[in-house]
C-alpha positions as CSV (number, residue, x, y, z in Angstrom):
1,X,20.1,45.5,-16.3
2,X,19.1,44.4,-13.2
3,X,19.3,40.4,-11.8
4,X,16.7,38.5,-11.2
5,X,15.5,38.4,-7.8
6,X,14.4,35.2,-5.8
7,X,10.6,35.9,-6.8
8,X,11.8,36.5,-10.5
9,X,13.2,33.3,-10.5
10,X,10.1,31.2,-8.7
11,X,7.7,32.7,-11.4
12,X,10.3,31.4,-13.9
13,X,9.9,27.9,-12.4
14,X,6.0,27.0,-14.7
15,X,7.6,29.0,-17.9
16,X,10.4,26.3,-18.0
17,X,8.4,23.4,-16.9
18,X,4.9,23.2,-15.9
19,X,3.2,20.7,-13.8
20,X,0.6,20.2,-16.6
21,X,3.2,19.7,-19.2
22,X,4.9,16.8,-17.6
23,X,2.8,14.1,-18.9
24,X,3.1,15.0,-22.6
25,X,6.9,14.3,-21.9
26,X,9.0,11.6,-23.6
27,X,10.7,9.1,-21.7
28,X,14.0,10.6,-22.1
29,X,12.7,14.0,-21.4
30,X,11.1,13.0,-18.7
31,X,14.3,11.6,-17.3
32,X,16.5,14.6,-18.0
33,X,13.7,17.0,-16.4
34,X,13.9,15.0,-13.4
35,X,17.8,15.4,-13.5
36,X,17.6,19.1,-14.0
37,X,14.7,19.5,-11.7
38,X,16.5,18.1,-8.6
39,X,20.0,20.1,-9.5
40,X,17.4,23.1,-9.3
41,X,16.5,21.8,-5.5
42,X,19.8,21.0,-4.7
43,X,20.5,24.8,-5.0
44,X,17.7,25.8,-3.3
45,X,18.3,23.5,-0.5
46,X,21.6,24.4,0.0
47,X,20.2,28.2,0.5
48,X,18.0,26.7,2.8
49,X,20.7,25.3,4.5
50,X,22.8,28.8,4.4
51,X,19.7,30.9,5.7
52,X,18.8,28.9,8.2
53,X,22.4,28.9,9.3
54,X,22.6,32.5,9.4
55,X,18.4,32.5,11.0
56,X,20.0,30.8,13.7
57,X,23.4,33.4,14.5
58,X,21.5,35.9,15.0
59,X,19.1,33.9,17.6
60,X,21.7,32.9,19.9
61,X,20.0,32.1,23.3
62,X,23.8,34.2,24.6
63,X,22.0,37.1,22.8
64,X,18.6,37.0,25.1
65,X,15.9,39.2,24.2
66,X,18.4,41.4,21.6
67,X,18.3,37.5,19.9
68,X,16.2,38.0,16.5
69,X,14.1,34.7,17.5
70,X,13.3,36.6,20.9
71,X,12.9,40.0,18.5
72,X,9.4,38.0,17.0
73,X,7.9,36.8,19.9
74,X,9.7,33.2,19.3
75,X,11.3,30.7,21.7
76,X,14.0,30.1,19.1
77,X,15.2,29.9,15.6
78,X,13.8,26.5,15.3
79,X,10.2,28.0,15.9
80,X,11.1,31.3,14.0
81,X,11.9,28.8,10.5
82,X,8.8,27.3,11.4
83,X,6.4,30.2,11.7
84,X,9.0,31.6,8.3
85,X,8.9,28.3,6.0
86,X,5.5,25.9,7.8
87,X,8.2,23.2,7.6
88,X,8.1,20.5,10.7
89,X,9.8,20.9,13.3
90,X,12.2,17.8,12.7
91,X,13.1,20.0,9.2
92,X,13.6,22.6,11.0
93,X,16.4,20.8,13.1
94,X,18.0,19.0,10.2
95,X,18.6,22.5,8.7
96,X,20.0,24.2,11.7
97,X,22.1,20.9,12.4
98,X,23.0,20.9,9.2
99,X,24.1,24.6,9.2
100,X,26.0,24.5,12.4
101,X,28.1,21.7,10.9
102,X,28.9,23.5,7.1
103,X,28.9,27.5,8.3
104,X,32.3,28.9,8.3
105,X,33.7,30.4,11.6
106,X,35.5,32.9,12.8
107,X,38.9,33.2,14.8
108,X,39.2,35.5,18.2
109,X,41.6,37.4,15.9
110,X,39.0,37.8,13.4
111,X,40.5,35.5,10.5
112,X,37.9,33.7,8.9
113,X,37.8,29.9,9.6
114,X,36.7,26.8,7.3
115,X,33.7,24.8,8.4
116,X,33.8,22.0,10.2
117,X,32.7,20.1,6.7
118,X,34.6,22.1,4.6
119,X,33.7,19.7,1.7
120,X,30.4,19.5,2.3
121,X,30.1,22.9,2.5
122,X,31.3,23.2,-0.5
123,X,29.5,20.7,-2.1
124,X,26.4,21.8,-1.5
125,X,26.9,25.3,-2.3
126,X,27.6,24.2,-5.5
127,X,24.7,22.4,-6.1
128,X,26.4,18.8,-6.5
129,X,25.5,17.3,-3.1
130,X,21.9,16.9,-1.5
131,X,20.8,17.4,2.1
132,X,19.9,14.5,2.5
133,X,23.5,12.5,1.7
134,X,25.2,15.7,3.5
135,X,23.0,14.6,7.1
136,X,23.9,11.3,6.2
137,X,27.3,12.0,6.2
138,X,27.9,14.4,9.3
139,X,25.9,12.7,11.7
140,X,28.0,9.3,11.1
141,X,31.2,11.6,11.6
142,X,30.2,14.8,13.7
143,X,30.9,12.5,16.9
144,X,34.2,11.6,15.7
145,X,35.3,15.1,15.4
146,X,36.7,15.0,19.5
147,X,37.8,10.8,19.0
148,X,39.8,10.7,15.3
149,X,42.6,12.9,14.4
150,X,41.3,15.7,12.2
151,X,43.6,14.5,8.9
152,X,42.1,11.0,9.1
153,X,38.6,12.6,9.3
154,X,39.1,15.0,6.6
155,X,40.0,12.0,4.1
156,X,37.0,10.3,5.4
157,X,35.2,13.4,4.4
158,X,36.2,13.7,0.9
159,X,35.9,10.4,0.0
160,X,32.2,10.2,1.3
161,X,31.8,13.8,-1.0
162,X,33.1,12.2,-3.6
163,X,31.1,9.4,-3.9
164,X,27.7,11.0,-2.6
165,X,28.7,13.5,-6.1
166,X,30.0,11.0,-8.4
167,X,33.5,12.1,-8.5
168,X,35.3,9.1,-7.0
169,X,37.8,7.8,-9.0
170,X,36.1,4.6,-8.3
171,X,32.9,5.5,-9.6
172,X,31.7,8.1,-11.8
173,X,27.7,7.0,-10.3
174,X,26.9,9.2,-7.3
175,X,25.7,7.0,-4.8
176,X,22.1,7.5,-2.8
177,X,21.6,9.1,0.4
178,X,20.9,5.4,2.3
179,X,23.9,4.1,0.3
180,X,26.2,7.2,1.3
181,X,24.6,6.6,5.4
182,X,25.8,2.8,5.2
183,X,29.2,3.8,3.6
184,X,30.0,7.3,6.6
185,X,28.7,4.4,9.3
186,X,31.9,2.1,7.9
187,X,33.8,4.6,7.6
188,X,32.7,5.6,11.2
189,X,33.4,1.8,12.9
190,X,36.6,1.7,11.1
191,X,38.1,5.5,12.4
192,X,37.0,4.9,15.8
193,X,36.0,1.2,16.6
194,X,36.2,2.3,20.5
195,X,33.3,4.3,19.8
196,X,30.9,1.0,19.4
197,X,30.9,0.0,22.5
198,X,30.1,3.6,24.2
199,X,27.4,3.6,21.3
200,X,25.5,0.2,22.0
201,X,25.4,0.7,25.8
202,X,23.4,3.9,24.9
203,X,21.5,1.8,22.8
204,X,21.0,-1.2,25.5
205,X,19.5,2.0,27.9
206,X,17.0,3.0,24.9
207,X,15.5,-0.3,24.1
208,X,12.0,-0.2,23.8
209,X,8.6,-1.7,22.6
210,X,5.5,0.2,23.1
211,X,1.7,0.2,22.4
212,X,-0.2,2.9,22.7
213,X,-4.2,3.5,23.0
214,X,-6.2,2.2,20.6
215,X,-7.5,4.4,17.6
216,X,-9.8,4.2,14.7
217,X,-9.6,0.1,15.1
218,X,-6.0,0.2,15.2
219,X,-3.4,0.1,18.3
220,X,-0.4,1.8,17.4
221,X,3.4,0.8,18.3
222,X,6.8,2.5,18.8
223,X,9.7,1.8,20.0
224,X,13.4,1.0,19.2
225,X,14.9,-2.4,18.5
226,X,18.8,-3.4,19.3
227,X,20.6,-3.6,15.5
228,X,20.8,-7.3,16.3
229,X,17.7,-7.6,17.4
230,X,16.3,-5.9,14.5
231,X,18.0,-7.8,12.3
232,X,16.5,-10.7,13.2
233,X,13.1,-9.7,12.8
234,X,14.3,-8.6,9.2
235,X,15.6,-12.3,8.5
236,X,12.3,-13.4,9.7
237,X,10.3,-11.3,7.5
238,X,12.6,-11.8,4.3
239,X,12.0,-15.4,4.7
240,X,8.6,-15.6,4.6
241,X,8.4,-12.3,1.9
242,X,10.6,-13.9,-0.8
243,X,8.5,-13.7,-3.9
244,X,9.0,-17.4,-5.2
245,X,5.8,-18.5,-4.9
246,X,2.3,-17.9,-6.2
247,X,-1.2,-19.4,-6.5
248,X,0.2,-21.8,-9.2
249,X,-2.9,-23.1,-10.5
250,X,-2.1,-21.3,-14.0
251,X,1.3,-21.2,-15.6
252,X,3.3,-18.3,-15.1
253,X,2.3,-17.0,-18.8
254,X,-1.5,-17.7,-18.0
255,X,-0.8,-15.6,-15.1
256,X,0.4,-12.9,-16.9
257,X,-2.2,-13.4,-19.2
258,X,-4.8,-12.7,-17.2
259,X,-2.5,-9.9,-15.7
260,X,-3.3,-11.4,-11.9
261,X,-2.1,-10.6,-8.7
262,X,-0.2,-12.5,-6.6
263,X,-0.7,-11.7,-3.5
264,X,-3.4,-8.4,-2.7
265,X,-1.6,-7.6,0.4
266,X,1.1,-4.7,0.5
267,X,4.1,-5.7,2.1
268,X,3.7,-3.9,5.7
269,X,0.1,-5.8,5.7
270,X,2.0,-9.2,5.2
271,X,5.1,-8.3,8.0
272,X,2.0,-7.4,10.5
273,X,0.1,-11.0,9.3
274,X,3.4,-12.7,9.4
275,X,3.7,-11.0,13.3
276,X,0.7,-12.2,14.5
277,X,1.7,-16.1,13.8
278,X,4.7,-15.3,16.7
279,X,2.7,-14.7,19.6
280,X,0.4,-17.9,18.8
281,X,3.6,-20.2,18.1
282,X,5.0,-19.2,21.6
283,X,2.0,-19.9,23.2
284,X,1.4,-23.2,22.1
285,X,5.1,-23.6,23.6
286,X,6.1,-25.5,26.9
287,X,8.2,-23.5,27.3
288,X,5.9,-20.2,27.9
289,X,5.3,-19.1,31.0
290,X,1.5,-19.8,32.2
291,X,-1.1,-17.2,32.7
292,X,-3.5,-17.9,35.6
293,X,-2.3,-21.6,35.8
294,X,-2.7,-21.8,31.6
295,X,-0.8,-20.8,28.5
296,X,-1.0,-16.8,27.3
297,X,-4.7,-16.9,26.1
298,X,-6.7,-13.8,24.5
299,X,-10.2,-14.3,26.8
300,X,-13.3,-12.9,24.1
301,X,-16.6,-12.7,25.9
302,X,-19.5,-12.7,23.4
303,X,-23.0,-12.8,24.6
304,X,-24.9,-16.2,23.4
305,X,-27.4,-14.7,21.6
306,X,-24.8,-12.6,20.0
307,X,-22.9,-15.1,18.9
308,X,-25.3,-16.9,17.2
309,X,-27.0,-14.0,15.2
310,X,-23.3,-11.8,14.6
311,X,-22.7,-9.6,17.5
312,X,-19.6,-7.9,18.4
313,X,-17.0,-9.0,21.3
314,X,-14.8,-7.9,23.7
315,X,-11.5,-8.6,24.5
316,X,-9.6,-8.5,27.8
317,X,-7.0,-6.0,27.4
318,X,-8.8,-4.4,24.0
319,X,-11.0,-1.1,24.3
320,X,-12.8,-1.5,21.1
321,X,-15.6,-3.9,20.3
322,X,-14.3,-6.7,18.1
323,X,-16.4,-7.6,15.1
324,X,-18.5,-10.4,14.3
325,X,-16.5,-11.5,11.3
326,X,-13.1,-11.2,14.3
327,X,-15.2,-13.4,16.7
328,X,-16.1,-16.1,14.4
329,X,-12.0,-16.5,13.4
330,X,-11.4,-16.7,17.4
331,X,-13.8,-19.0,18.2
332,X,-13.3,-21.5,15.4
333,X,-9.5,-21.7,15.6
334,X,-9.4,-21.0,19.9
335,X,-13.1,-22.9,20.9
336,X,-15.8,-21.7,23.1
337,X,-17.0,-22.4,26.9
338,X,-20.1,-21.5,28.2
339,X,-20.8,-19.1,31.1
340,X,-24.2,-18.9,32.4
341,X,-24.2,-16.1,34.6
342,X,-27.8,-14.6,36.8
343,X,-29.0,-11.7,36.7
344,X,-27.1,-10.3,39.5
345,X,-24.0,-11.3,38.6
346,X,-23.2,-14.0,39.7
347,X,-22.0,-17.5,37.8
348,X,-24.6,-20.2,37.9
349,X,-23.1,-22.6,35.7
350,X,-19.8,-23.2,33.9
351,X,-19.8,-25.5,30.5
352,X,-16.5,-27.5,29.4
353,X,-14.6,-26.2,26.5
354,X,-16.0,-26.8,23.4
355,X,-14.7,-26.4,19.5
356,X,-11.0,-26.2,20.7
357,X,-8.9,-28.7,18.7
358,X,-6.5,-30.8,21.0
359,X,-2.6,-30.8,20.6
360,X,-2.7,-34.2,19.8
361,X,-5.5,-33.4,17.0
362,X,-3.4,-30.3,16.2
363,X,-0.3,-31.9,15.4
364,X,-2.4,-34.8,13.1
365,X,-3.3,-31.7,11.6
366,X,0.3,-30.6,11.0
367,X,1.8,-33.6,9.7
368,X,-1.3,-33.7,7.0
369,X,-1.2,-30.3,6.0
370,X,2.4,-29.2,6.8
371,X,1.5,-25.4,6.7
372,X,-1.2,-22.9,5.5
373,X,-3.1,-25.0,2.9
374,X,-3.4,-21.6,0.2
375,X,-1.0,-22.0,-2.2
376,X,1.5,-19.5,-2.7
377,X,1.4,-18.8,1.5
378,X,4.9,-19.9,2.8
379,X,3.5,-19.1,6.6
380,X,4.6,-22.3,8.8
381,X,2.5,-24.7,10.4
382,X,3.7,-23.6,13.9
383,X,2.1,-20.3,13.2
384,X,-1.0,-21.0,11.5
385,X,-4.7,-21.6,13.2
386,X,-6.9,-24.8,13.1
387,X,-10.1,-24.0,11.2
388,X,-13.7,-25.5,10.7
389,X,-14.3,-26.5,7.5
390,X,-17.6,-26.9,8.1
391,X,-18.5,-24.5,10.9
392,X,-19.7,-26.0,14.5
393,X,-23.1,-24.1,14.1
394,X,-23.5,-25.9,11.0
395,X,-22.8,-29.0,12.6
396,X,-19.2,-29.3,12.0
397,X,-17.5,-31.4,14.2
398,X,-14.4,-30.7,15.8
399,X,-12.5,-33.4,14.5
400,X,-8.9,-33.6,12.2
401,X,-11.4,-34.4,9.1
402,X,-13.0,-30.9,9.8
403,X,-10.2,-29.0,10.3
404,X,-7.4,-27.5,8.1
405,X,-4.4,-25.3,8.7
406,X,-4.7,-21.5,7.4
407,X,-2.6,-18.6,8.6
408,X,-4.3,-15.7,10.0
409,X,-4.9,-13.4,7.0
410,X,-6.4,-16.2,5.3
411,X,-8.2,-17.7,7.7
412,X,-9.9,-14.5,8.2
413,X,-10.4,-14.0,5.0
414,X,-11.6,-17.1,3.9
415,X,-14.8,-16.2,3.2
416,X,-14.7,-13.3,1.2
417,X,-11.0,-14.2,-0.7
418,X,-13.0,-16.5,-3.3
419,X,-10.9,-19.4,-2.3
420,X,-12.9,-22.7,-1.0
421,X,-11.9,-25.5,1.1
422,X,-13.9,-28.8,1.6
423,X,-13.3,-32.2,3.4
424,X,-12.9,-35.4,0.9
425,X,-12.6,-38.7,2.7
426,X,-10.9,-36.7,5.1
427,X,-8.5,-35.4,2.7
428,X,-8.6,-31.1,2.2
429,X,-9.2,-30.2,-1.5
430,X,-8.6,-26.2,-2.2
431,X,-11.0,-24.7,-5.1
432,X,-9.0,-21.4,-6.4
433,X,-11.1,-18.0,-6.8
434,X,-12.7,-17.5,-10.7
435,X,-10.3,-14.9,-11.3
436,X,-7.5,-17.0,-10.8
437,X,-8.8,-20.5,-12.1
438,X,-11.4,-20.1,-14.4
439,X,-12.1,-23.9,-14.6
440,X,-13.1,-23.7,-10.8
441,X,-11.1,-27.3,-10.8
442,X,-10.8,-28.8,-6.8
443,X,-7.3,-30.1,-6.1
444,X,-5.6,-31.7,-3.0
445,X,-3.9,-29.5,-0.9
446,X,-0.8,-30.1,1.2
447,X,2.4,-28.4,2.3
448,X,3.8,-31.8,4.0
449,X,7.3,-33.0,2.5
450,X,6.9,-36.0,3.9
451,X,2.7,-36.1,2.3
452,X,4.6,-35.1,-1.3
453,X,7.4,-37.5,-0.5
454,X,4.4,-40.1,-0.3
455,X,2.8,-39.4,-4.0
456,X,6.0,-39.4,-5.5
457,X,6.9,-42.7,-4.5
458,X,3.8,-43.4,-5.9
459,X,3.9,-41.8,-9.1
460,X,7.7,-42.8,-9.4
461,X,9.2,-45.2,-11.7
């Protein structure tokens, strides 16, 4: 009888398991399928791996136009697997890396010769190791190969194997691809600390921060941050992300209750809000280096008429148009100042600044509300915005007893979020949206220790 060939085995694949037959799975089926599903890929990726390997011997650029890559009209094996498999072309490279690293060689005499991961290799052709804990792996100790002494590297090696497969005496649970990536890095630092230094001045040459063109309302960024560096953007983010708090006008079992959400925000929309506070704290420093004799200031030029009927904006610096809804967030929390200008151009008059709260009347501000005034928002005061409880056109005055601390996402979103805000006795009182508090009760608002310290000397024994 004859085996099964490759395509035998694929139209196999929906006998065994179909894609519509996973929902009717129990729990613990469902598990075990997903075990058996991934030893399946593990196998296939590992042939990947071999093929490609194999693609890319016969497409050596030594080889010229004889080169099978050349052969189909392709610049090189990386294209070839491409045009072969429509995989990207960074797959494409992990593969061939990958390949290079685990192929076995051969001697001038002709005597075969192991890999240079000879575990790995292994490993993965035997289904018990992924691709992605074997790139972890070799690209933390592929540089080390010229540096460490080969026996030192090879224990290295099968340690990592062995706990990437579950096979360490230390631990029958194979570890994940990100835990296996921090564990080769150690392993790295510790077999060639040396190395570090070489490393981080490549580093120091790459740093970067970039923004690109703007694009369907968004401005896109890139770049490369410093370990150190990065790390303390982390820091900033984890203290400002750590779930402990909530709208707490309902107990936590009311909350659940009503199966509510804490927060509608995914956690890359509250890392950019949490951003956007940085730029506005430093500004407001003395310590920031003046712009045109002032502090860094975004300039937004709205027509009059405009601005009083909805109109869009424009930024210095910013292609797009900014909304109506973004202009009436930058003039409440930056102020206005007129600009009559003629009809050919030139500037006939020029009005003071108007709706901009003071510092002095900014830091009143601070010490009363101590923060963003929505509960459940941990953003500070030093990064928050001043706004207008009762807007200017309304004939809201720009005064401490009209204005409150919000950060930007909720400042921006005041109006639509459900939650309310309004001036008693010059005291802020925050209504929470229906969904959240269905009895629609007002309560004082405040994030000041020293405002809280105040009530509870008054309520204490």
């Amino acid at each position: 009888m004859n085996s099964p060939t490759l395509t035998d085995l694929a139209k196999a694949i929906p006998t065994a398991l179909s894609a519509t037959s996973v929902g009717g799975l129990s729990d613990e089926a469902l598990l075990l399928a997903i075990r058996e599903v991934e030893e399946l890929g593990r196998h296939v990726d590992a042939l990947r791996v071999v093929t490609a390997g194999e693609l890319a011997a016969r497409s050596r650029t030594e080889d010229g136009p004889a080169g099978l890559a050349a052969r189909k009209g392709c610049r090189s094996a990386n294209e070839l697997l491409q045009r072969l498999t429509q995989v990207s072309s960074a797959t494409a490279a992990s593969r061939l890396g990958l390949a290079v690293l685990t192929r076995p060689g051969t001697a001038l005499s002709g005597a075969a010769m192991p890999a240079k991961f000879d575990h790995v290799r292994a490993a993965l052709e035997a289904g018990e190791l992924g691709v992605d804990a074997a790139v972890a792996l070799t690209r933390n100790l592929a540089p080390l190969q010229v540096r460490v002494h080969p026996d030192a590297l090879d224990a290295a090696e099968q340690e990592l194997v062995a706990a990437a497969t579950g096979t360490s005496p230390d631990s029958s649970v194979s570890a994940s691809a990100d835990e296996i990536r921090i564990q080769a890095s150690v392993w790295r630092a510790t077999l060639d600390p040396d190395g570090l230094e070489p490393d981080e001045a490549h580093a120091m040459a790459k740093r970067s921060f970039r923004m690109g063109p703007e694009r369907n309302g968004l401005v896109p960024v890139s770049g490369g941050l410093l370990p150190e560096a990065a790390g303390r953007v982390k820091r900033l983010f984890d203290a400002y992300l750590t779930p402990t708090t909530a709208p707490a006008f309902l107990s936590d079992e009311e909350l659940a209750d009503k199966n509510a959400v804490r927060d509608p925000r995914t956690k890359d929309q509250q890392r950019h809000d949490i951003l956007i506070g940085v730029p506005d704290a430093m500004a407001r420093s003395g310590d920031t280096p003046t712009v045109g004799g002032a502090a860094p200031t975004v300039l937004v030029t709205v027509r009059a008429e405009d601005l009083d009927s909805g109109g869009a904006g424009y930024a210095d610096g910013v292609e797009s148009p900014l909304s109506p809804t973004t202009v009436k967030q930058l003039v409440c929390s930056g102020g206005t100042q007129k600009v009559l200008i003629g009809r050919n151009g030139r500037i006939l008059k020029l009005g003071s600044a108007e709706r901009c709260f003071t510092a002095p009347q900014r830091r009143a501000i601070t010490a009363r509300d101590g923060g963003c005034l929505i509960p459940g928002c941990s953003i500070p005061a030093g990064w928050c915005e001043v706004h207008h409880v009762t807007p200017a056109a309304e004939g809201g005055l720009t005064h401490p007893d009209n204005g409150v601390l919000l950060c930007w996402f909720h400042h921006r979103t005041i109006d639509t979020s459900g939650w309310a805000i309004r001036m008693r006795a010059g005291s802020p009182e925050v209504q929470a949206p229906p969904w959240l508090d269905h009895t629609r009760r007002w309560r004082l608002a405040t994030k000041s220790r020293t405002a809280l310290a105040a009530r509870v000397s008054r309520h204490g024994p």
